[in-house]
C-alpha positions in Angstrom: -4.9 -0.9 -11.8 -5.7 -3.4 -9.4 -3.1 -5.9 -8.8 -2.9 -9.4 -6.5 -0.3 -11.5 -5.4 -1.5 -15.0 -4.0 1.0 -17.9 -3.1 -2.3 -21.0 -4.4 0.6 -23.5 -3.1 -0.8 -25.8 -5.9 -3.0 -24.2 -8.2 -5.2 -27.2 -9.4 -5.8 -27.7 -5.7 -6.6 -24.1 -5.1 -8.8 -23.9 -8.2 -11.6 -26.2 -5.9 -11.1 -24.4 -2.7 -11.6 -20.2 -3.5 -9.3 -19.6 -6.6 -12.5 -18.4 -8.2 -14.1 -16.4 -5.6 -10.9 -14.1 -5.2 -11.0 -13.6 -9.5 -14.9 -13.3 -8.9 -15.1 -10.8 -5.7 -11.9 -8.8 -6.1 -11.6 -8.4 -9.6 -8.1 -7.7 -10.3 -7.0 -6.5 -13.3 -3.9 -8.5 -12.5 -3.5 -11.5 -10.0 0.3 -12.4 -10.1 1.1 -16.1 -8.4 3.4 -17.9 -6.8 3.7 -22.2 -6.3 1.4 -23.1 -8.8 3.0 -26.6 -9.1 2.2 -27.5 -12.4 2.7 -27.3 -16.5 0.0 -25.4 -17.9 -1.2 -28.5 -19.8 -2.0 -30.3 -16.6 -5.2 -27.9 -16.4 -8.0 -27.9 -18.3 -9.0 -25.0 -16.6 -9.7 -21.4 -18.4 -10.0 -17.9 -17.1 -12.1 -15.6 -19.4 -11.2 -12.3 -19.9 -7.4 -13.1 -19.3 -4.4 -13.6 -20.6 -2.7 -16.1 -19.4 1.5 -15.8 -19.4 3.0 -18.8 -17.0 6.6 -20.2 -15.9 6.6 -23.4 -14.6 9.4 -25.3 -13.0 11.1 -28.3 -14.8 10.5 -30.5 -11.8 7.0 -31.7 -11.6 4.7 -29.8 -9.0 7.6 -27.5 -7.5 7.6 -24.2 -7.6 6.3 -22.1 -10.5 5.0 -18.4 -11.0 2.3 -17.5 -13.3 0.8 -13.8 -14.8 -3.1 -13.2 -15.8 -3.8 -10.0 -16.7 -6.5 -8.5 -18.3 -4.6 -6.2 -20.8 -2.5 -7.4 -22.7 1.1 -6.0 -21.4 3.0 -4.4 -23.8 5.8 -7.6 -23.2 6.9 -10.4 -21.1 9.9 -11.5 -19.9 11.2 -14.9 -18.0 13.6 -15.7 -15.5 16.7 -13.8 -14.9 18.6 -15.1 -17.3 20.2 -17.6 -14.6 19.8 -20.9 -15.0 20.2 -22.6 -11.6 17.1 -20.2 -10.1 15.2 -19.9 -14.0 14.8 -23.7 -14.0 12.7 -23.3 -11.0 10.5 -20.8 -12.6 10.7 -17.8 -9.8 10.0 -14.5 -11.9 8.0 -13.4 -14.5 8.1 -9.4 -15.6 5.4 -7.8 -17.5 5.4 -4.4 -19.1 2.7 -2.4 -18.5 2.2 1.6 -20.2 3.2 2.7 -16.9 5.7 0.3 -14.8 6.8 -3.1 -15.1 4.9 -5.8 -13.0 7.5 -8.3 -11.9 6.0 -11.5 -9.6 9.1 -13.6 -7.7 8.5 -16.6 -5.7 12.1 -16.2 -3.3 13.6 -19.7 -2.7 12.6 -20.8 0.9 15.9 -21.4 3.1 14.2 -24.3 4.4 14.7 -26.2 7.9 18.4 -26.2 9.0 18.7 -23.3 7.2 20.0 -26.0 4.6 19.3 -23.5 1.4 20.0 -20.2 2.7 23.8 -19.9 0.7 21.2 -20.5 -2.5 18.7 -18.0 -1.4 21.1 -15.4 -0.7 22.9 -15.3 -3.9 19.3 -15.1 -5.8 18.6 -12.3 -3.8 21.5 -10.4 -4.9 21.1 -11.4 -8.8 17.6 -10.3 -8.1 18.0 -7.3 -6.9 20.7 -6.5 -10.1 18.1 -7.5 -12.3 15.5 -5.1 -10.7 18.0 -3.0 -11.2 18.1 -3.1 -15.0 14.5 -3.1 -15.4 14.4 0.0 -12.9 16.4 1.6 -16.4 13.5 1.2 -18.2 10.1 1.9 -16.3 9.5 1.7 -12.3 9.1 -1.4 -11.4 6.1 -3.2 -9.0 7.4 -6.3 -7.6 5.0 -8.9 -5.8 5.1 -12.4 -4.6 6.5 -14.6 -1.6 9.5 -13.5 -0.6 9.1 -15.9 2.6 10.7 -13.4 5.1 8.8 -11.7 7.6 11.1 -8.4 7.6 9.8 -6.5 11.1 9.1 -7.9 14.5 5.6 -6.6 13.7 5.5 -8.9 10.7 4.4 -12.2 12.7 3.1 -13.4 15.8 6.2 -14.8 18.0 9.1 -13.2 16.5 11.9 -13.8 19.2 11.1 -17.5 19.0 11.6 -16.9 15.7 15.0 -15.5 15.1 17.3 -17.4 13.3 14.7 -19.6 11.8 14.0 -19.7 8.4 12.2 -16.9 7.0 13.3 -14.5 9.8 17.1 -14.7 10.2 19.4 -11.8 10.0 20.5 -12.4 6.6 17.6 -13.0 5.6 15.5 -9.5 6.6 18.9 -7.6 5.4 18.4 -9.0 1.4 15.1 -7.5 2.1 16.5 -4.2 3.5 18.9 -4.1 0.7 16.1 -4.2 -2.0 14.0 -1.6 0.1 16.8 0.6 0.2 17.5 0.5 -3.7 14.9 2.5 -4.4 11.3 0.2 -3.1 8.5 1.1 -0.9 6.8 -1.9 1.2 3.6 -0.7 0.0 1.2 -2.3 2.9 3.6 -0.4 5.6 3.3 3.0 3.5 -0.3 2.4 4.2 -0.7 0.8 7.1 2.9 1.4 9.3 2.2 0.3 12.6 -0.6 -2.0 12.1 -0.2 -5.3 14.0 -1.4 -8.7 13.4 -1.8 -8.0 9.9 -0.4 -11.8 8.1 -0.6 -13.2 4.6 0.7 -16.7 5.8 -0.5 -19.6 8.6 1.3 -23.0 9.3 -1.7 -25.5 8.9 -0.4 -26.6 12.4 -2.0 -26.1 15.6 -4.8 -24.3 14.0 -2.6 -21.0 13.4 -4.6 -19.5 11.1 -8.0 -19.7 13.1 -5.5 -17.7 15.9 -4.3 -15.5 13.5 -0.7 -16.6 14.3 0.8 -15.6 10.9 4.0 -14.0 9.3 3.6 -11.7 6.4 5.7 -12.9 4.0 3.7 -11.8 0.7 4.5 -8.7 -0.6 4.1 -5.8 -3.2 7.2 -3.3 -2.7 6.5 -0.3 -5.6 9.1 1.6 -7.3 9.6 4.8 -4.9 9.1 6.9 -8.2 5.6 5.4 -8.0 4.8 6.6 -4.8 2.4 9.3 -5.2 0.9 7.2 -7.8 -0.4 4.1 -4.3 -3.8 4.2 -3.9 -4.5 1.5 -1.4 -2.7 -1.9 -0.2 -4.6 -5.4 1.0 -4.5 -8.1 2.7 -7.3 -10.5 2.2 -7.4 -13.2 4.7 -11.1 -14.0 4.3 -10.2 -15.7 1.1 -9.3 -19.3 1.5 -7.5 -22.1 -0.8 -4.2 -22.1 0.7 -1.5 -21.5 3.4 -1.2 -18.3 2.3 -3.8 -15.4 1.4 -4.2 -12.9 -1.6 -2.5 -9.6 -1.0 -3.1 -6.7 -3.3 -2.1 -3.4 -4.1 -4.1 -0.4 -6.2 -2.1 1.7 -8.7 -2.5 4.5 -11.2 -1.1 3.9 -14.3 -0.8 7.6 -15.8 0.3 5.8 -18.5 -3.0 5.0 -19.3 -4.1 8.2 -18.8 
């Protein structure tokens, strides 16, 4: 199965500036988002071929994640079943033969560092919820998690340190969650490979430098690993702040 993660950071917006050339020239079988900022009624858009499952935030053009898979997964499941993070509409888990597809938008800390006691205690549930979906099937889990992890994950990290989306805390969650049985999928591939981002500040013309964080991720179930057939990052593809990244599976299950 091919599978895609892509942060549109506004999906109506996204829809006029390459949304369709990444569904037309990669093909996923899944593509798994992140900040579509919107109800599903505010688009009159359609996407043949897919199903559509979405989670949108109560407040108006915040957050949101949204499914679209080609087979129908076997179920669906919403939120986390806590309410101060599922009113924001941050994970959606679908159940394929195989594993269990799980897309998460992490809560930015933001400037000031003002909601890191937030993000840090979805972190935790989230990784306890992993946890009891881990009982059931391996579990894929993609989305923003908005921390570069590794020095080698942006462009200036000592700048960097202690800023939002690369403090301590912050790369430990993700070290916790690595270490409860994931596998960063792009670094199994690709461990040393620099310059490799998935997100750009539209300041100072950052992208067109290529000075990025990779912040967008697909970690796999560990009992998945011989089962990775090939991680991506697609920076050619346009639309937002961030790019599509992408990971290739076999689902024996299907088999």
């Amino acid at each position: 199965m091919k599978l895609i993660s892509w942060n549109v950071n506004g999906l109506r917006a996204c829809m006029g500036k390459g949304f369709l050339q990444v569904l037309e020239g990669e093909n996923p079988d899944v593509i798994c988002l992140q900040e579509t900022k919107m109800q599903r009624e505010q688009g009159d858009f359609s996407f043949p071929g897919y199903h559509e499952y979405w989670y949108s935030a109560e407040k108006k053009g915040y957050s949101g994640t949204a499914i679209f898979s080609k087979t129908e997964p076997l179920s669906v499941e919403y939120g986390m079943g806590v309410e101060d993070y599922d009113r924001e509409g941050r994970l959606i888990a679908a159940e394929y033969p195989g594993f269990i597809l799980a897309t998460v938008y992490t809560p930015n800390s933001q400037r000031g560092l003002e909601r890191l006691g937030f993000r840090m205690e979805f972190e935790d549930r989230l990784r306890e919820h992993l946890q009891k979906l881990r009982e059931k099937k391996p579990v894929v889990i993609c989305g923003d998690m908005n921390v570069a992890h590794r020095p080698i994950d942006l462009k200036h990290d000592r700048s960097n340190i202690g800023n939002a989306g690369y403090t301590y805390e912050e790369r430990g969650k993700l070290s916790e969650l690595l270490a409860s049985g994931f596998i960063d999928s792009y670094r199994h591939f690709y461990p040393e490979k620099e310059g490799a981002y998935s997100w750009w500040s539209y300041m100072n013309h950052a992208r067109d430098n290529n000075v990025g964080w990779r912040i967008d991720y697909f970690l796999a179930d560990e009992r998945l690993k011989e089962d990775l057939e090939q991680a991506a990052i697609y920076p050619q593809y346009m639309g937002s702040d961030h790019c599509p990244v992408g990971l290739t599976v076999r689902d024996k299950a299907e088999t």
